[in-house]
VOGU-3710 file (C-alpha; in Angstrom, 3 decimals, decimal comma):
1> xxxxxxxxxx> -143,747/-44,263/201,223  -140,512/-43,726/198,788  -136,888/-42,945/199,876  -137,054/-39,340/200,141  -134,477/-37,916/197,293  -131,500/-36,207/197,890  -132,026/-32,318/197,542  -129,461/-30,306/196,085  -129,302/-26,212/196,512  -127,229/-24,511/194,744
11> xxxxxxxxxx> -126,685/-21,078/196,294  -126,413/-17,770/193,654  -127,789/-17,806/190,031  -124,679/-16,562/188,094  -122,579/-18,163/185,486  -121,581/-21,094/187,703  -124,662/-22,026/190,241  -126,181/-21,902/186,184  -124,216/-24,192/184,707  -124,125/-26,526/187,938
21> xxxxxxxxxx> -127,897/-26,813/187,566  -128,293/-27,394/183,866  -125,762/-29,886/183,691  -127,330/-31,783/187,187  -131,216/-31,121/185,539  -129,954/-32,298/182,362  -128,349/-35,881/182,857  -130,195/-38,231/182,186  -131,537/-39,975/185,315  -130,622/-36,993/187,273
31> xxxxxxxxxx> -134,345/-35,447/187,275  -135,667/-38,682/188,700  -132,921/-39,085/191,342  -132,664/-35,419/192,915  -134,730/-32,527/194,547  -132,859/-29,398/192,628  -132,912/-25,726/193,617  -131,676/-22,972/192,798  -131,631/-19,783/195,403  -130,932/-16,506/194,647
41> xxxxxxxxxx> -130,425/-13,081/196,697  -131,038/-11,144/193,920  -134,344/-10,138/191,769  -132,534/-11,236/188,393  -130,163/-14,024/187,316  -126,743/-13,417/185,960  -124,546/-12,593/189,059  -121,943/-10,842/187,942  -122,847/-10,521/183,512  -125,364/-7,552/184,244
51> xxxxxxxxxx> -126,082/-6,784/180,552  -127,756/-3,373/180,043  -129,062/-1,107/177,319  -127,929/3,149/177,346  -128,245/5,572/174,638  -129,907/3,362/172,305  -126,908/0,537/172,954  -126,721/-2,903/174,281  -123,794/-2,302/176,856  -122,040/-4,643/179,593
61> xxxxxxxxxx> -122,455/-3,489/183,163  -120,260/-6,938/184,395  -118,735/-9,498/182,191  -117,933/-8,332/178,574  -115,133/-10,142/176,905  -114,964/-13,568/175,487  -111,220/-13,947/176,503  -110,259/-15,821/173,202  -112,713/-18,111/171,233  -110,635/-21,178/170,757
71> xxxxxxxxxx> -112,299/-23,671/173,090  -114,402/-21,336/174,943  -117,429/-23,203/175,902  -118,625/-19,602/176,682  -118,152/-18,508/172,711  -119,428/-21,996/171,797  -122,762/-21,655/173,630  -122,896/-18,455/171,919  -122,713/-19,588/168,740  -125,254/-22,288/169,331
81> xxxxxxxxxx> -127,789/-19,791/170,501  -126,985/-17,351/167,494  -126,371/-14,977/169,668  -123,025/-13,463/168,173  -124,956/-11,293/165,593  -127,621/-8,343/166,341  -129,244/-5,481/164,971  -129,038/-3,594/167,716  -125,411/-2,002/168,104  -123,379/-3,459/171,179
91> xxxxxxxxxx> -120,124/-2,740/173,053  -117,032/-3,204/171,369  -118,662/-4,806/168,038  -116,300/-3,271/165,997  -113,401/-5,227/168,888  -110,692/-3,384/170,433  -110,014/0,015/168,566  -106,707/0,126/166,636  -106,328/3,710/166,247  -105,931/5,208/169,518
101> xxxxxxxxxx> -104,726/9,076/170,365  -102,563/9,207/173,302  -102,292/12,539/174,986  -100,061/13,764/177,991  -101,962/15,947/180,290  -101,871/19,375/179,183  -103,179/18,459/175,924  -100,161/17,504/174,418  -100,612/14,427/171,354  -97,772/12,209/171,602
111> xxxxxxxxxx> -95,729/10,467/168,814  -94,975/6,857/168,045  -91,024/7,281/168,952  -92,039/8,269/172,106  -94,663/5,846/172,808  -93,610/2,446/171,349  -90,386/1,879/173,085  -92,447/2,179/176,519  -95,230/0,163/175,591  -92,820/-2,752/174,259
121> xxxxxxxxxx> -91,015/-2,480/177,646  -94,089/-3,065/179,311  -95,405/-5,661/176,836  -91,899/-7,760/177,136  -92,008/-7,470/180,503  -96,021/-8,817/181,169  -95,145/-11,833/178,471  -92,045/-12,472/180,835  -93,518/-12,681/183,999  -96,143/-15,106/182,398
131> xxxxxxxxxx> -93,573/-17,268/180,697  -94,533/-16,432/177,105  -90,970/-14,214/176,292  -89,285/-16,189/173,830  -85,813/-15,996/173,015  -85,527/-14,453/169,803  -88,204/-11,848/170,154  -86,584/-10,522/173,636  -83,965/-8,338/172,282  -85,410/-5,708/169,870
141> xxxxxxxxxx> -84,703/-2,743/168,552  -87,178/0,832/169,349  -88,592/2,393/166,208  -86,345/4,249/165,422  -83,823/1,588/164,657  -81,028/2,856/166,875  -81,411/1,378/170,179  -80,919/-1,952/171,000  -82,941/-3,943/173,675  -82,105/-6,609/175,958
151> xxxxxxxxxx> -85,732/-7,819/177,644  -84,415/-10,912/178,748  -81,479/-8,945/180,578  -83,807/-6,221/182,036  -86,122/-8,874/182,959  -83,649/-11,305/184,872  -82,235/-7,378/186,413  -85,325/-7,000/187,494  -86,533/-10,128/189,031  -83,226/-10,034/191,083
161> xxxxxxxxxx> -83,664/-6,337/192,127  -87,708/-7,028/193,108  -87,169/-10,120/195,048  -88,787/-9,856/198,454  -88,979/-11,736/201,654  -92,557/-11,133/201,622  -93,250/-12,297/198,247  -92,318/-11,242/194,626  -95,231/-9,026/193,205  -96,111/-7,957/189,594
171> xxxxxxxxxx> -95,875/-3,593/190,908  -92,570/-4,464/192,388  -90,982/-6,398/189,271  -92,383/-3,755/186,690  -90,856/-0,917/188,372  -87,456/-2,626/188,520  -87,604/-3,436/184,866  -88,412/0,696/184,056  -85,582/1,494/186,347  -82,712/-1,069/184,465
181> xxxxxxxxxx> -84,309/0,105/181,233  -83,224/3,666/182,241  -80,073/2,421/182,942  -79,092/0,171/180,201  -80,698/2,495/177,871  -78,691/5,753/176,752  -81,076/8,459/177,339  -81,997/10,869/174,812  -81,936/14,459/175,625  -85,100/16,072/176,772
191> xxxxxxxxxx> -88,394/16,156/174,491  -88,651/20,143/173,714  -92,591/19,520/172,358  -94,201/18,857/175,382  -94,467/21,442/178,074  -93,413/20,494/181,421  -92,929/17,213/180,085  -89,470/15,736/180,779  -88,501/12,746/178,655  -88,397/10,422/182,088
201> xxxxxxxxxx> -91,563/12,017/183,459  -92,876/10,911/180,093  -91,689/7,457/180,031  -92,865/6,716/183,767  -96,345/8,507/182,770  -96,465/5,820/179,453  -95,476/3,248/182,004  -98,530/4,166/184,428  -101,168/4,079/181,836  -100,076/0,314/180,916
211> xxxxxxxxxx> -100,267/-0,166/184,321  -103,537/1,406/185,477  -104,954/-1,012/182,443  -103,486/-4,117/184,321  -105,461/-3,193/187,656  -108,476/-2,914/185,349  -107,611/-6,653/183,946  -106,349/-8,326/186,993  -108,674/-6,215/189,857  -105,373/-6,105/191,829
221> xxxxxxxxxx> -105,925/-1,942/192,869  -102,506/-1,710/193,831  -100,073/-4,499/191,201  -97,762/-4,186/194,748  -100,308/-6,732/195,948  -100,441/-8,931/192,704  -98,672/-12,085/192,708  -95,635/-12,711/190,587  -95,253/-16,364/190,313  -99,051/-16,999/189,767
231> xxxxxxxxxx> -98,686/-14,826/186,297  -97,406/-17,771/184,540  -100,193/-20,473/185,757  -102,938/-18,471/183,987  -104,085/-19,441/181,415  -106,219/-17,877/178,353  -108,029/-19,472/175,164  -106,578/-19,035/171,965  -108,069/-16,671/169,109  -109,477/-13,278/169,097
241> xxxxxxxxxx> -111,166/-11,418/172,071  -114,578/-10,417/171,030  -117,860/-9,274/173,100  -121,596/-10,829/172,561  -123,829/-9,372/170,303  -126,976/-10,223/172,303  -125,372/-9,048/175,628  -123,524/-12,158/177,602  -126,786/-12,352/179,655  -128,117/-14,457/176,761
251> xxxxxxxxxx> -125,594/-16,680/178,000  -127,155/-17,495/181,745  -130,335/-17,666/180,399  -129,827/-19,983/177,317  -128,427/-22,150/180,615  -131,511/-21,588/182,599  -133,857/-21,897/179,840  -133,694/-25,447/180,391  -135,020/-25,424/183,750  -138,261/-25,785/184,999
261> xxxxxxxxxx> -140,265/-22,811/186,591  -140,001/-22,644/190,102  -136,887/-23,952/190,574  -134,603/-20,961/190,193  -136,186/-18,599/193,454  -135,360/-15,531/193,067  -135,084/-12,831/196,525  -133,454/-15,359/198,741  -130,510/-14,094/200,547  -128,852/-16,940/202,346
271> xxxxxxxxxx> -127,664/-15,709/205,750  -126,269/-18,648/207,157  -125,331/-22,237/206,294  -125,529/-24,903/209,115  -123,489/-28,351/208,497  -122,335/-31,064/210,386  -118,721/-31,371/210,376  -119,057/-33,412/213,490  -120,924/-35,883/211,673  -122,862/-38,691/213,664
281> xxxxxxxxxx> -122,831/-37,025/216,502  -124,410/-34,195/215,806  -126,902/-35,795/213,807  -128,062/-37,693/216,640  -127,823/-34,666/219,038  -130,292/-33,038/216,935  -132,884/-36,393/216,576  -132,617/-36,490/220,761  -133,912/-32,541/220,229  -136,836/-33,972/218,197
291> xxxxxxxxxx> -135,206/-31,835/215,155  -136,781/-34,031/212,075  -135,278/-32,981/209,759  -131,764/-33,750/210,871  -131,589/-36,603/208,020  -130,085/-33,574/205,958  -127,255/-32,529/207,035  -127,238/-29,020/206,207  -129,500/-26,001/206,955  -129,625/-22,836/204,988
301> xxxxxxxxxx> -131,179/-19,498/207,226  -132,393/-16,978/204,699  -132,653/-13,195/205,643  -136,405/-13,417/205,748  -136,628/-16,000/208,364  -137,015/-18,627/206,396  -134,908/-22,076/206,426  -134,848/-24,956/204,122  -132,564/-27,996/204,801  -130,430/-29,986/202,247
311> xxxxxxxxxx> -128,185/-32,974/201,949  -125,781/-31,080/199,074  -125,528/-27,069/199,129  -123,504/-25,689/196,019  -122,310/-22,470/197,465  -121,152/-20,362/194,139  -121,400/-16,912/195,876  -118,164/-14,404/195,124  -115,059/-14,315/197,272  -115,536/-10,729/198,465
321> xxxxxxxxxx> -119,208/-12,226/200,086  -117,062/-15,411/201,293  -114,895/-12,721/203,132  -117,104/-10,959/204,395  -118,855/-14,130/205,591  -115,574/-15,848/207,848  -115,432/-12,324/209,213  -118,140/-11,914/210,895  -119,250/-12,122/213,983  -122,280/-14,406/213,672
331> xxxxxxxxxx> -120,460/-16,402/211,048  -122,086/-17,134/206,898  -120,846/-20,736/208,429  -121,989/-22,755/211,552  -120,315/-24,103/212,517  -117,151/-22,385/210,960  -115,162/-23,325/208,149  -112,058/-25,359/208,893  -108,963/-23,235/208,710  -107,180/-24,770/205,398
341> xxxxxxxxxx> -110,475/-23,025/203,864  -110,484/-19,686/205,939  -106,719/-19,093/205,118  -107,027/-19,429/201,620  -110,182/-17,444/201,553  -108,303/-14,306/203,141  -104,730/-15,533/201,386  -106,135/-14,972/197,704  -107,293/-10,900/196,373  -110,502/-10,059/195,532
351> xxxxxxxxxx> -110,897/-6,551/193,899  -113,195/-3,928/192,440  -113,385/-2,624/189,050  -116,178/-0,647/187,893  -117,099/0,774/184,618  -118,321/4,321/183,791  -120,627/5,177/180,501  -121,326/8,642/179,876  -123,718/9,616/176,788  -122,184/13,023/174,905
361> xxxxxxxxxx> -125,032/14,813/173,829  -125,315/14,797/169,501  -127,352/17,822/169,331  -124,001/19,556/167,113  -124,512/18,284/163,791  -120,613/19,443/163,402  -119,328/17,651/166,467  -116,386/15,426/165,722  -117,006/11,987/167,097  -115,191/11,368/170,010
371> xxxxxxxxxx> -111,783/10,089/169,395  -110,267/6,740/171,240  -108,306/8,394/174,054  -105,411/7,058/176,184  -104,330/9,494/178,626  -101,084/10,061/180,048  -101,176/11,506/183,932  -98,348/13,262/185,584  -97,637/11,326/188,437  -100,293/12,592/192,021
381> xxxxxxxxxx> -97,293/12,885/193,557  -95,999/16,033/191,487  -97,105/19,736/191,368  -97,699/20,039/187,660  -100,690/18,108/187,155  -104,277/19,880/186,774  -105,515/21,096/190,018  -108,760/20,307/188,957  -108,783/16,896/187,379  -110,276/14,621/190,810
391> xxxxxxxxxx> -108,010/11,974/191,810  -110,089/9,394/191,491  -109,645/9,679/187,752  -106,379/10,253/187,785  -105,657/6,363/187,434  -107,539/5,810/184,484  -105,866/4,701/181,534  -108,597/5,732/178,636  -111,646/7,024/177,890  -113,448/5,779/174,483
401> xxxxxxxxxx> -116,650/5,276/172,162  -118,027/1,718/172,750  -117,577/1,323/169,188  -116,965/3,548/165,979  -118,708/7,063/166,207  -121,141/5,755/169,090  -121,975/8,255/171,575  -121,780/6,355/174,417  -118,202/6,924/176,070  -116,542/4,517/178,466
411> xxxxxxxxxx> -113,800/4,063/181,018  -112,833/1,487/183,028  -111,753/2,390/186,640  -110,173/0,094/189,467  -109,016/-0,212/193,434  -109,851/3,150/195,604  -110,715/5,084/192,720  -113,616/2,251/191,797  -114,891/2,490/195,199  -114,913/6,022/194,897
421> xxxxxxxxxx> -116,593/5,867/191,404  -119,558/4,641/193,189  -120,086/7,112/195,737  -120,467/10,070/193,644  -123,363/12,013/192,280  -123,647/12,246/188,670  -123,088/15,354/188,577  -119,922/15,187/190,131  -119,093/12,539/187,842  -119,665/14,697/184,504
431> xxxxxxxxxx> -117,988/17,461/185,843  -114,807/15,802/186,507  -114,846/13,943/183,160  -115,247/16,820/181,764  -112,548/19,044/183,379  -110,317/16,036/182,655  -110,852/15,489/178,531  -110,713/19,932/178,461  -107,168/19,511/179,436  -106,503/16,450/177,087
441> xxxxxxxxxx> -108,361/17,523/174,173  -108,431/21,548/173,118  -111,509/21,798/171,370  -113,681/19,950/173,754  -116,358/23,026/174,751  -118,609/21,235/172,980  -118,184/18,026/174,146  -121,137/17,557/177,115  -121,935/14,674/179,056  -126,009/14,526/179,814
451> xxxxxxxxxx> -126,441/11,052/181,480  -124,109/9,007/182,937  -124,655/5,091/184,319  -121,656/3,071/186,462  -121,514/-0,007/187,793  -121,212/-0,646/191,423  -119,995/-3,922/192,642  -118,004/-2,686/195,245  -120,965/-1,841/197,623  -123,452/-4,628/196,512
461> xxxxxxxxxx> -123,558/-6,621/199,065  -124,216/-9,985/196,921  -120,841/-9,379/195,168  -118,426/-6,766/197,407  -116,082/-6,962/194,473  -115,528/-8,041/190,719  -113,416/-10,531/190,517  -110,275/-12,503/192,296  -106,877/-12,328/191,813  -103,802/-14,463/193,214
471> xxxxxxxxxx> -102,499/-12,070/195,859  -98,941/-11,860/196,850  -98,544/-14,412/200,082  -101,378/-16,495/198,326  -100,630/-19,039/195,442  -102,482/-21,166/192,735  -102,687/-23,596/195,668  -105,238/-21,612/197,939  -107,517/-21,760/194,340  -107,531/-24,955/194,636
481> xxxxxxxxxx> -108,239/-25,065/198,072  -111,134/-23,227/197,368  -112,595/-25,909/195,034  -112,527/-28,509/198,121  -115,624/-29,958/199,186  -116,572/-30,750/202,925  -115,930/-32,434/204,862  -112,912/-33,083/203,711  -111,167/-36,104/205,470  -107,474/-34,638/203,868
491> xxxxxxxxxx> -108,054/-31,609/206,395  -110,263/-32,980/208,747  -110,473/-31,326/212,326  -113,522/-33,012/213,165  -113,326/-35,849/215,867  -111,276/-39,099/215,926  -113,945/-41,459/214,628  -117,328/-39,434/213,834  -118,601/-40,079/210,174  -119,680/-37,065/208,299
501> xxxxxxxxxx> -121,913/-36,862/205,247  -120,056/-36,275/202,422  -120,592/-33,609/200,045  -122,322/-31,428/202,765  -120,853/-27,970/200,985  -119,306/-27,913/197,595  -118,197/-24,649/196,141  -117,906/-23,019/192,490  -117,131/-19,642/191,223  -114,693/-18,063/189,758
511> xxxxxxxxxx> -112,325/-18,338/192,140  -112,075/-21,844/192,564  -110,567/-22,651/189,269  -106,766/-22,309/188,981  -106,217/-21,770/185,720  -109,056/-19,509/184,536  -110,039/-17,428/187,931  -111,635/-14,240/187,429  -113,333/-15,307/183,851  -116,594/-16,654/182,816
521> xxxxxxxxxx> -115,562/-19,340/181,604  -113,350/-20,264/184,919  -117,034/-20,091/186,605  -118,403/-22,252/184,075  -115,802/-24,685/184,460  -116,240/-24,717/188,073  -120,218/-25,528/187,979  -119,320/-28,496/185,459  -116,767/-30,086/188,334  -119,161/-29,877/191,065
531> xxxxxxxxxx> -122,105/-30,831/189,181  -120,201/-33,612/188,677  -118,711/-34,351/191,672  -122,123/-34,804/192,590  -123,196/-36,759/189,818  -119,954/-39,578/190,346  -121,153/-39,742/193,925  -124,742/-40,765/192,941  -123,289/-43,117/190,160  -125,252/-41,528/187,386
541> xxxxxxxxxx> -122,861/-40,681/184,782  -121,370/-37,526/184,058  -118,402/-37,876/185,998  -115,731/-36,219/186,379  -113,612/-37,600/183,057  -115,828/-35,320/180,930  -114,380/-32,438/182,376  -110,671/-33,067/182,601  -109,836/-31,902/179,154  -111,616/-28,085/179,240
551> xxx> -110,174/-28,058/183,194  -106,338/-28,431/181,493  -106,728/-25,727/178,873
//
């Protein structure tokens, strides 16, 4: 009888436990030399790219942008599989719109002069805290040519005034900078055009909507919580952002095509993971018990009862489930993980951001198509706003066509209001969209939403959240604490002495890549490391060198 082969499960079928098991299936050697699996809690693949169809469009419940197509393996594969180019019209195909309306509350259309200056403070001030302000563009002048801006100044004011025993955080820095612009700025008199509008109320309510779109980017619900120094470690492809024609599921299953049937099990939730951290002890522990299969270290429990056992477990699952998991009190982990892991899983942020499509109904052959709205909120703290816009809208920065005269309408929501997003009724939904865009947009009578479809990854209990962000207390250095393997003999706890098996647990995701958390391709990148951690070990080519390069980008 043959040495049995060493079996591999790689838990969750998203963009990285995909990629991990193409590359592993697809080495050559690799099929001979491993037992490969693939388990999934779900009843589809994908994980978090969820692509969808509504009113007649191909629409992105999860993942939607390519974030720049220079040396995205994500736009490469893409390419490859033609799958940049449909028929059928898709999200953002025409790319981001370039001729927004922006309209205070109260239905008020504001001007350039007013908008520009605020939206280059805000601009300066992002490309600052991520290291990109240079020199000569940081003192400009607003469009109207008579005021003169110092960024660099307000900036450096501003990193002084926000600095914080607990931790310097993007909210806190922004705020500062709006604060020493109204200081070192000479302000105008009051705008005359605009209601109730002051020109500060104004400029703060400009300020919020660039804002409210950061939470949506970043999933940080509150930018208070939203490290500062990490900013500048991120890093993004060159090249235009653009979506994928033949929804990014095409993607995962381009990467699973590959695969042979049976291998990717679908409807297996993985309850708990049993390893051996104690190593030869409790190997032979568990032979004394007459447990046979103890020659694999690890032992995944599923929700049905079920257990297989494993010698590598490649667990890919999202850092709102691996919280959840070192919370509770039975433990994802058996035993549990050792603390350098636990601390870095509750150090780093992990929020929610949902999206919300609404279909207008086209019966009106004379209805103007729906315009590409930013809105401008007084502040929830004031008396003048709309008594009857909810709040949980109230943080949401625009509401547009997913491309050119579609009638399918989107908005992007984040934090409490996401949460909330998902607890609602449609109708409630419609009826406070619509009580919002009546008091941005005068003619809207005619406007009416019949369907509406949101995302929810808040309450799923595969995902509990969207994506990760570098949290203030937390650095790039608890990211790549997440990418550790175990056991790990740099933060061993285990006893003097006892030999382990290596590679018991890897992990992928998102969230363990520095550099490129809370993307696609930062998942992809992740599956390609430990599929080739894995591969190194075994000697079978496919090492680690490969990856190196795309890791630095």
């Amino acid at each position: 009888m043959g040495a049995k082969k060493p079996r591999i499960v790689i838990i969750g079928a998203g963009m990285a436990g995909l990629t991990a098991a193409h590359k592993l299936y697809s080495t050559t050697a690799a099929t001979e030399l491993f037992e490969l699996y693939v388990v999934e809690g779900g009843d589809r693949i994908g994980g978090r790219i969820y692509s969808s169809e509504f009113g007649g469009d191909r629409i992105e419940m999860g993942a939607t942008w390519i974030h720049g197509i220079g040396g995205s393996p994500i736009h490469k594969i893409a390419q490859e599989i033609h799958a940049l180019e449909s028929e059928q019209p898709w999200e953002r195909m025409d790319g981001f719109a370039e001729d927004p309306i922006t309209v205070a509350e109260g239905g008020f259309q504001l001007q350039p002069s007013t908008i520009e200056p605020i939206t280059a403070l805000y601009r300066n001030m992002m490309e600052f805290a991520q290291g990109k302000l240079i020199e000569a563009e940081a003192s400009d002048s607003s469009s109207n040519g008579e005021v003169d801006v110092d960024y660099n100044s307000i900036a450096a004011q501003a990193l002084k005034m926000a600095s914080d025993k607990k931790g310097l955080s993007i909210g806190s820095f922004l705020r500062r900078a709006l604060e020493t612009y109204w200081i070192s700025v000479k302000r105008k008199d009051d705008v005359k055009e605009y209601g109730s509008w002051s020109t500060k109320m104004l400029q703060e309510a400009i300020f919020a909507m660039h804002e409210n779109t950061e939470r949506t980017y970043t999933s940080a619900g509150d930018l208070s919580t939203l490290d500062f120094n990490a900013e500048s470690e991120y890093r993004e492809f060159p090249g235009e952002q653009i979506t994928i024609a033949k929804g990014y599921l095409s993607i995962v299953e381009s990467l699973a095509s590959v695969l042979p049937t049976g291998l990717i099990q679908l409807g297996r939730k993985v309850k708990r993971i049993e390893w051996q951290p104690e190593g030869v002890e409790r190997s032979l522990e568990m032979e004394i018990k007459g447990d046979c299969s103890s020659s694999r270290p690890v032992k995944l429990c599923f929700d049905d009862g079920s257990e297989m056992v494993a010698d590598h477990v490649i667990v890919t699952v999202s850092l709102g489930v691996l919280k959840a998991g070192i919370r509770e009190v039975s433990g994802m982990f058996s035993p549990p993980l050792p603390s350098f892991k636990t601390e870095a899983i509750s150090r780093l942020g992990f929020g929610v951001v949902n999206k919300l499509f609404l279909q207008l109904d086209r019966e009106s052959e004379n209805l103007e198509p729906f315009p590409f709205l930013e809105m401008v909120f007084h502040q929830p703290d004031l008396d003048s706003g709309h008594q009857r816009i909810p709040w949980w809208i109230r943080k949401t920065a625009s509401l547009c066509p997913i491309y050119k005269n579609s009638s399918v309408v989107l908005s992007w929501f984040a934090g409490e209001e996401a949460l909330e997003l998902e607890s609602l009724k449609d109708e409630q939904i419609v009826n406070g969209v619509s009580t919002t865009v009546s008091s941005f947009i005068s003619d809207s009578e005619e406007m009416k939403f019949t369907r509406v479809l949101r995302s929810q990854w808040g309450s799923n209990p595969l995902f509990l959240g969207s994506y990760s962000y570098v949290a203030v207390g937390s650095s790039g250095v608890d990211l790549d604490l997440m990418a550790e393997p175990l056991p790990n003999s740099s933060y061993s706890e285990c006893v003097e002495g006892a030999s382990s098996p290596p590679l018991q647990i890897l992990f992928a995701g998102e969230a363990t890549h520095r550099t490129h958390y809370s993307t696609t391709h930062g998942a992809y990148f992740s599956g390609l490391r430990e599929a080739s951690r894995l591969l190194q070990h075994y000697r079978c080519g496919g090492g680690f060198s490969e990856i190196f390069a795309p890791l630095e980008q």
